[in-house]
C-alpha positions in Angstrom: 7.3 15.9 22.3 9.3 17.4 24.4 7.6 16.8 27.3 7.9 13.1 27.3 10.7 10.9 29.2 14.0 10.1 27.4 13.3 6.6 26.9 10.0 7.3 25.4 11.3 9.2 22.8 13.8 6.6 21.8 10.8 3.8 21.8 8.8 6.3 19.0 12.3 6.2 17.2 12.2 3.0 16.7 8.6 2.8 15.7 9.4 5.3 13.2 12.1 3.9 11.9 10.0 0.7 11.5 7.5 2.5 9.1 10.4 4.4 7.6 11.6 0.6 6.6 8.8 -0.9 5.2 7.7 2.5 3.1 10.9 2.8 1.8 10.6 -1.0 0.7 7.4 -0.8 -1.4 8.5 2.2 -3.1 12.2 1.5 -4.1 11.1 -1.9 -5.7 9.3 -0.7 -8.5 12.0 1.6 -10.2 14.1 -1.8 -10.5 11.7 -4.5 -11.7 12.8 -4.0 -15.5 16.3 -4.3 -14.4 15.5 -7.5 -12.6 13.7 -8.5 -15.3 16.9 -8.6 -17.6 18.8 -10.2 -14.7 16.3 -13.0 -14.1 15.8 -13.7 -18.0 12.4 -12.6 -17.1 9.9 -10.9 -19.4 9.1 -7.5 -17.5 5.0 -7.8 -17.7 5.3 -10.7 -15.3 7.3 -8.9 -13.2 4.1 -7.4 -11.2 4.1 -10.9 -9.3 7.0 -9.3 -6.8 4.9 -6.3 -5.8 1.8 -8.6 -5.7 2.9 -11.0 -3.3 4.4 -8.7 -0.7 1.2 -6.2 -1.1 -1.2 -9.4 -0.8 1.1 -11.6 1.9 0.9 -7.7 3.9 -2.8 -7.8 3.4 -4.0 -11.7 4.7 -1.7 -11.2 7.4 -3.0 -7.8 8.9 -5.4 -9.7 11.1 -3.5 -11.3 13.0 -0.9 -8.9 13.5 -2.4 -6.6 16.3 -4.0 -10.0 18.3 -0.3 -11.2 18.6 0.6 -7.9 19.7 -1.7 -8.2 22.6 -0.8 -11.8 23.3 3.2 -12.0 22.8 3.8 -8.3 24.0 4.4 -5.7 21.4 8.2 -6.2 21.6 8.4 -9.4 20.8 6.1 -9.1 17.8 7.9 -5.7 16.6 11.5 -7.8 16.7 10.2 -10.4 15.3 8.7 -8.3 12.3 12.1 -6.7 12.0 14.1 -10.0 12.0 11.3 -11.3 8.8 11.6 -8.5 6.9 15.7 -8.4 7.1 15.6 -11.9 6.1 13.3 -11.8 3.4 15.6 -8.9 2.2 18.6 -10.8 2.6 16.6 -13.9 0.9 15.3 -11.5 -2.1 19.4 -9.9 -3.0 20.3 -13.9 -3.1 17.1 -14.9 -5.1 18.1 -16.2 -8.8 14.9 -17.1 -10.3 11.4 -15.0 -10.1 10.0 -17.9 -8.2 12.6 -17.4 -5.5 12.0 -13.5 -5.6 8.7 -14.0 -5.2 9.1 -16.5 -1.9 11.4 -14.0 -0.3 9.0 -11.1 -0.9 6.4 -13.4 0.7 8.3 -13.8 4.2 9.2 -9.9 3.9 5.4 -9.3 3.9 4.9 -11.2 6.9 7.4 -8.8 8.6 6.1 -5.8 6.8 2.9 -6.6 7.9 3.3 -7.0 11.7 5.3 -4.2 11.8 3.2 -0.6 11.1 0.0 -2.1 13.3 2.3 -3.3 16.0 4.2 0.1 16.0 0.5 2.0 16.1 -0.6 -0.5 18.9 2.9 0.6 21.0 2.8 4.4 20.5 -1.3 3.8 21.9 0.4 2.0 25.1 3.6 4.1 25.5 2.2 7.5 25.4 -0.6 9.9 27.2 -4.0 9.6 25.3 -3.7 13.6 24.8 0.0 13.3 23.1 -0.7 10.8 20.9 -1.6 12.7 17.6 1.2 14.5 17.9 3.4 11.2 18.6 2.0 9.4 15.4 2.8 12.6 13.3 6.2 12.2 14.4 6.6 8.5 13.8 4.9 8.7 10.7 7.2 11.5 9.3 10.0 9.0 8.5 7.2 6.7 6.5 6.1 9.8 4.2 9.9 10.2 3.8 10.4 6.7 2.6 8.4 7.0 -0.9 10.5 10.5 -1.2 13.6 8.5 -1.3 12.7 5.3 -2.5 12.2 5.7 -6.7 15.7 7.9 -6.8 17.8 5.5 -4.2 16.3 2.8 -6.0 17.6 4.3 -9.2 20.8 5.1 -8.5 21.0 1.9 -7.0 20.2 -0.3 -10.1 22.0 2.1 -12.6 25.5 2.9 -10.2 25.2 -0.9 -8.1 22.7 -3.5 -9.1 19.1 -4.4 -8.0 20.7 -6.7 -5.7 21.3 -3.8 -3.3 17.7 -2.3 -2.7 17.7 -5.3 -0.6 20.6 -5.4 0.7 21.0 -1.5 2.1 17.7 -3.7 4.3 20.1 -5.5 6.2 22.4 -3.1 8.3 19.2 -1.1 8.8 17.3 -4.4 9.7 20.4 -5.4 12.4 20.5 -2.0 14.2 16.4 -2.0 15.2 16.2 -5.3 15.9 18.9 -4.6 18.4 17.6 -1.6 19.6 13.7 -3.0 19.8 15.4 -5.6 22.5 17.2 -3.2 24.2 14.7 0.0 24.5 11.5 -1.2 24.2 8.8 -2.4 27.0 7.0 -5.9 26.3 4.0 -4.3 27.0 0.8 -7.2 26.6 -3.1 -7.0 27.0 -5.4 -9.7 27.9 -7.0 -11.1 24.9 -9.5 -13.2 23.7 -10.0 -16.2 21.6 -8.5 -15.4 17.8 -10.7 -16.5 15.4 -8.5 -18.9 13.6 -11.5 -20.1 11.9 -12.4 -16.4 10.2 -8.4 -15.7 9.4 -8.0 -19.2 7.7 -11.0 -18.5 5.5 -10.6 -14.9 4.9 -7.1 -15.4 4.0 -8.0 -17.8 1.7 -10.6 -16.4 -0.4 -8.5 -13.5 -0.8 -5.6 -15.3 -1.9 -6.9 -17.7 -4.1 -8.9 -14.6 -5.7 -5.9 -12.7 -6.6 -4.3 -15.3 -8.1 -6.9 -16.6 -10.2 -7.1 -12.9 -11.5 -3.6 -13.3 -12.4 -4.4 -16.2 -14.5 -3.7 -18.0 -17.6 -1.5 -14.7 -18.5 0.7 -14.7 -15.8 0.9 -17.8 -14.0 0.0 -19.8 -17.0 -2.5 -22.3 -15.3 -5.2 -24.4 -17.3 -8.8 -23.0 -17.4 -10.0 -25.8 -15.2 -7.7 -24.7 -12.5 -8.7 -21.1 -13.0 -12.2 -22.3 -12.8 -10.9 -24.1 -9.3 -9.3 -21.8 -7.9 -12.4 -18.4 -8.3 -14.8 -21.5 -6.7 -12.6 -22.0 -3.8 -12.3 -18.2 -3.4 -15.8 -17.5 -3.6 -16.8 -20.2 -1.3 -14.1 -19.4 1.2 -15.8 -16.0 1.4 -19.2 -16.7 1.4 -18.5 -19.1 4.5 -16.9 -16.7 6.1 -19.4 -14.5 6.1 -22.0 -17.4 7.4 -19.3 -17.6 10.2 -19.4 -14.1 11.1 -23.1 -13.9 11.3 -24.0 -13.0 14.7 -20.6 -14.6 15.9 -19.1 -11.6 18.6 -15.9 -13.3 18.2 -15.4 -13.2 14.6 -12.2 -11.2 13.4 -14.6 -8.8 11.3 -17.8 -8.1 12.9 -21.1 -7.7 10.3 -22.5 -4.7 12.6 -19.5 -2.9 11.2 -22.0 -2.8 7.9 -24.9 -1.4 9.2 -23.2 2.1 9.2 -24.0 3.5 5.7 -21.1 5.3 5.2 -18.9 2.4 6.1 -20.3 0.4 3.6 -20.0 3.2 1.2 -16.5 4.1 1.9 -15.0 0.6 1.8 -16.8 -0.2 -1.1 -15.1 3.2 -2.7 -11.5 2.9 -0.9 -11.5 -0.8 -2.4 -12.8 0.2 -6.1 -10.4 3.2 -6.1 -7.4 1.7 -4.2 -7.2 -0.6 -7.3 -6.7 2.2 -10.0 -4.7 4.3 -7.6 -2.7 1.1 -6.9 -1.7 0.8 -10.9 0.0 3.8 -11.0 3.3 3.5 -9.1 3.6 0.2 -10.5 3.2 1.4 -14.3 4.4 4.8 -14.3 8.1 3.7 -13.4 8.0 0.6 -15.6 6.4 2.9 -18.9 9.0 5.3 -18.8 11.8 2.9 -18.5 10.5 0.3 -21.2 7.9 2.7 -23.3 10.2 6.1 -22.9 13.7 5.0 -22.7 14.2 6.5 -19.0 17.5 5.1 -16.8 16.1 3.5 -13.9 17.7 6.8 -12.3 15.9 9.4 -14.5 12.4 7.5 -13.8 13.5 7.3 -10.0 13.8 11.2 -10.3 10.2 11.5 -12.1 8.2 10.5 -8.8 9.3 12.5 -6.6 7.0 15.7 -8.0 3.9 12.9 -7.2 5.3 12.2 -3.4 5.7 16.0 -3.1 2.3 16.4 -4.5 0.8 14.2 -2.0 2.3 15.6 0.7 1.3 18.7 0.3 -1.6 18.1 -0.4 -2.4 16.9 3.5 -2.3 20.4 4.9 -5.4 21.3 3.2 -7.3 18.0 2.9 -9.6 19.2 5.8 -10.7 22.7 4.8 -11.1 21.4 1.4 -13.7 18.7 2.1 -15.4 21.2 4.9 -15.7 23.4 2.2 -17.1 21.2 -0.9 -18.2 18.0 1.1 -17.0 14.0 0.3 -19.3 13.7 -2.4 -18.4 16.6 -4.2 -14.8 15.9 -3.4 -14.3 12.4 -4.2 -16.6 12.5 -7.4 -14.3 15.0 -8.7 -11.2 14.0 -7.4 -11.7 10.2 -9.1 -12.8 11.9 -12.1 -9.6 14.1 -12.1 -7.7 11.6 -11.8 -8.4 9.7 -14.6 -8.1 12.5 -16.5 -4.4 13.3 -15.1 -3.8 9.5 -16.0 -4.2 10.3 -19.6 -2.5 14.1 -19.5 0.6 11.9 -18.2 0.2 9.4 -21.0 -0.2 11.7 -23.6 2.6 14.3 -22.7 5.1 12.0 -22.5 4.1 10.3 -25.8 4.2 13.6 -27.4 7.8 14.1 -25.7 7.0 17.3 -23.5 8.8 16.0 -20.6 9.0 19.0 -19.1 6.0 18.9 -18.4 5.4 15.4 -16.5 6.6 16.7 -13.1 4.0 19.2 -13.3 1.6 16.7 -14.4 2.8 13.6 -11.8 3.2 16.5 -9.1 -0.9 17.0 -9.8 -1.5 13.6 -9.9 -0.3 13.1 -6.3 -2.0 15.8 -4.6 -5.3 14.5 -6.4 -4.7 10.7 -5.6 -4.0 12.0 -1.1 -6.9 13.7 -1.6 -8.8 11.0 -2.5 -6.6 9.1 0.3 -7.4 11.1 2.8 -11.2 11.3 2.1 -11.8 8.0 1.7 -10.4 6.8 4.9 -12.3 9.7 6.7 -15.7 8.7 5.2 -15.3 5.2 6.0 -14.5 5.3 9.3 -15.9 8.9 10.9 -19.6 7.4 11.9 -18.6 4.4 13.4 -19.8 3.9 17.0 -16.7 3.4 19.3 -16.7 -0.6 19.8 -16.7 -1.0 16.6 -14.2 1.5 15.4 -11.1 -0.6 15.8 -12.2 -3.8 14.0 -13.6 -1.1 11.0 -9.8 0.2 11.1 -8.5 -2.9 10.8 -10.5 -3.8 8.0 -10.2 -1.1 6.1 -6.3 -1.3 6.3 -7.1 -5.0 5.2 -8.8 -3.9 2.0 -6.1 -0.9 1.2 -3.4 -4.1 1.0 -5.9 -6.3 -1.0 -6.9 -3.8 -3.2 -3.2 -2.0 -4.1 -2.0 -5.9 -4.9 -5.0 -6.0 -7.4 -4.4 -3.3 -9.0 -0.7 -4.3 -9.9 -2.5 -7.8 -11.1 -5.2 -5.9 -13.6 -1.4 -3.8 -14.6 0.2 -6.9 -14.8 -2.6 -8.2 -17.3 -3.4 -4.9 -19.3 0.1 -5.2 -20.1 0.2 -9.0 -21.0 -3.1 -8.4 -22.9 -1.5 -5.9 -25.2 2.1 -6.9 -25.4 4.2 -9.7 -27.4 6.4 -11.8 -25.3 8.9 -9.5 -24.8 9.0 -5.3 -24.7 12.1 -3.1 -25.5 12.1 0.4 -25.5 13.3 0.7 -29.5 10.6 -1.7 -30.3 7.5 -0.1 -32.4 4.8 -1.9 -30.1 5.8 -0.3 -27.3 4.3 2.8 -27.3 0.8 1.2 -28.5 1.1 -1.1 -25.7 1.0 1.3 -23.0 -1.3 3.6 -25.1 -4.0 1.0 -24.7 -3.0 -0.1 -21.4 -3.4 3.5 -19.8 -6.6 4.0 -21.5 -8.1 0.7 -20.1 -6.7 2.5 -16.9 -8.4 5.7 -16.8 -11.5 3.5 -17.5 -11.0 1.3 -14.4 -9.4 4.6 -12.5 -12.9 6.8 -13.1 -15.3 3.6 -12.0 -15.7 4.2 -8.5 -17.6 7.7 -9.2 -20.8 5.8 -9.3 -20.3 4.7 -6.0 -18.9 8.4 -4.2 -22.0 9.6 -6.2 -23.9 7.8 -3.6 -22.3 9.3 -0.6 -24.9 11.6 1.4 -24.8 15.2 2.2 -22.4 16.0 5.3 -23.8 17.0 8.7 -21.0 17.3 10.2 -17.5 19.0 10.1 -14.0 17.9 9.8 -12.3 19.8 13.1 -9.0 20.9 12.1 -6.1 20.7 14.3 -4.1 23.8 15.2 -0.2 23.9 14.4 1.3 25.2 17.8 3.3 28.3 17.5 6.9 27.0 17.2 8.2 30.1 19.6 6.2 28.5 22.3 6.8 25.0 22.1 
């Protein structure tokens, strides 16, 4: 890095700090929701709806996010993304309803969503083709960072402050980059085609109305003839957008992408297993606080052994597949973790708490395993004009699937709860019980589908660490 121009260096700050924002954001959030639960008069098993509408607002948007890049220049968009997800911030601290939380998180995922594409998109047009893995390592530091930090400062935040400030330590932050993004930061643009308003409109849709139709009777509390309504309009929404896309060039998603087996495979997989991965940070925190008694700082505290987990983890990710291959390594890594779901479950139950961070520092190393080798598998065979619409859907898919797994937590907890859970109350601990084994269930699914995964034929080439002396 040191190589590169002054000026450079400051833009990749920025980028970083952008992801360091919005990782930081969907991890602090769900230490507090049983404090904003008891703030809002809220019962805490509908309380899934503010991860869900960030996660899925992040995931319709994603689309559109790298065409406006090219179109309005990637300064623009970046500022803009910055300025939407301050104000949602702001909008969320002042929010005294869940309805209102829920509409702020909404206009904060339209700023999270622009901002990590755009700030990939501007390290691509900022720096030399042969420095840019080592310029996304460094702006992507910051966003492994964020989940570090997130469940402890969102702790001590709720217990020392109130949950009013996880959103509000957004908005100095938010001020200084948006002001530095005008100041430092080229407007680079690229000549663009058509967007296919058409596609986004319909994808969006379907994927929307989907979600929410999961949610339901239980959490929304709609009749069944508007449930009916709204899984037809999702299902049609999707089906005609996949008439649209059929031998359309121009389509935001391009059907080709599909012919590549182990696309199809690893999509399938990354969505299946994205939505039992994506139960976990929203349960664990929200079981130990309501089913164990844990201050919001204590259960802050108990994740950081799974963020350390996953990151270390990453360093070996590549000999270990070379050495067992995907299928092996994803059977067994899904398998594993359903079975680390129910160690966690069952130790703290039993009140051996000294062993949880050994068993959530496991379950993170299994779960960026799995990570890592599904997004590898999906997108390694792909031929090269297809490659960046297969990334883009695949990010597309992480988002949908992470704010349907929150939903199915969201339900497994209303389906086994009363109206209202307190940590001294008997039904607690049965509650989760059954909830985390419906978990482990849904978690140990997609090992049908890795099963189907063919032999490798190639390896993984793994990058050298320079020598430090030299550098």
């Amino acid at each position: 890095m040191t190589e590169l121009p002054q000026n450079v260096r400051w833009q990749l700050w920025i980028v970083a700090f952008g992801f360091f924002m919005q990782s930081l954001d969907t991890t602090i959030v769900n230490t507090a929701l049983p404090s904003m639960a008891r703030s809002l008069g809220e019962s805490p098993l509908h309380m899934h709806m503010v991860v869900v509408s960030y996660v899925l607002t992040v995931a319709v948007m994603l689309p559109a996010s790298g065409w406006l890049a090219d179109r309005v220049g990637v300064r623009n968009i970046f500022f803009t993304a910055i300025v939407l997800f301050t104000l949602g911030s702001l909008f969320c601290a002042r929010a005294n309803t869940l309805d209102e939380l829920v509409m702020a998180r909404v206009l904060q995922g339209v700023g999270g969503a622009m901002m990590v594409p755009v700030g990939r998109l501007t390290v691509m047009k900022i720096v030399p083709r042969e420095q840019y893995m080592a310029a996304m390592t460094f702006v992507t530091l910051p966003g492994q960072v964020g989940p570090l930090l997130g469940p402890a400062l969102g702790g001590v935040l709720v217990e020392y402050a109130s949950w009013h400030w996880i959103f509000l330590i957004n908005l100095p932050v938010g001020i200084i980059g948006a002001v530095a993004t005008l100041w430092l930061m080229p407007n680079y643009k690229l000549k663009t085609g058509r967007f296919d308003i058409l596609g986004f409109v319909l994808l969006a849709c379907g994927m929307a109305t989907l979600t929410l139709a999961l949610d339901g009777q239980k959490g929304l509390g709609i009749s069944p003839l508007m449930l009916a309504a709204l899984v037809a309009v999702g299902a049609v929404a999707i089906l005609c957008y996949l008439l649209h896309a059929r031998g359309n060039s121009g389509a935001l998603f391009n059907l080709r992408l599909f012919r590549t087996r182990t696309f199809s495979l690893g999509l399938v997989g990354s969505f299946a297993g994205r939505v039992g991965s994506g139960m976990l940070p929203f349960m664990t925190p929200v079981f130990l606080q309501i089913g164990m008694g844990f201050s919001p700082f204590h259960a802050g505290l108990m994740m950081i052994p799974m963020v350390l987990g996953s990151m270390g983890m990453k360093r070996i990710v590549v000999q270990v597949v070379n050495r067992f291959g995907y299928r092996r390594v994803l059977v067994c890594s899904t398998l594993g973790l359903a079975l680390v779901c129910l160690l966690f479950m069952g130790t703290a139950l039993m009140g051996w708490y000294y062993v949880l961070p050994v068993v959530l520092f496991a379950q993170g190393m299994i779960n960026s395993m799995r990570f890592s080798s599904m997004n590898t598998l999906t997108l390694k065979d792909l031929p090269d004009e297809l490659a960046s619409g297969g990334n883009s859907l695949l990010s597309m898919v992480m988002q949908l699937s992470m704010s349907i797994g929150v939903t199915i937590a969201g339900l497994l907890l209303g389906m086994f709860g009363q109206a209202h859970l307190s940590a001294d109350s008997g039904v607690a601990h049965h509650v989760f019980l059954y909830a985390y084994l419906c978990m482990a269930v849904i978690i140990a699914l997609p090992a049908f589908i890795f099963a189907r995964v063919p032999n490798d034929a190639s390896k993984n080439v793994i990058i050298a660490r320079r020598n430090r002396s030299h550098s």
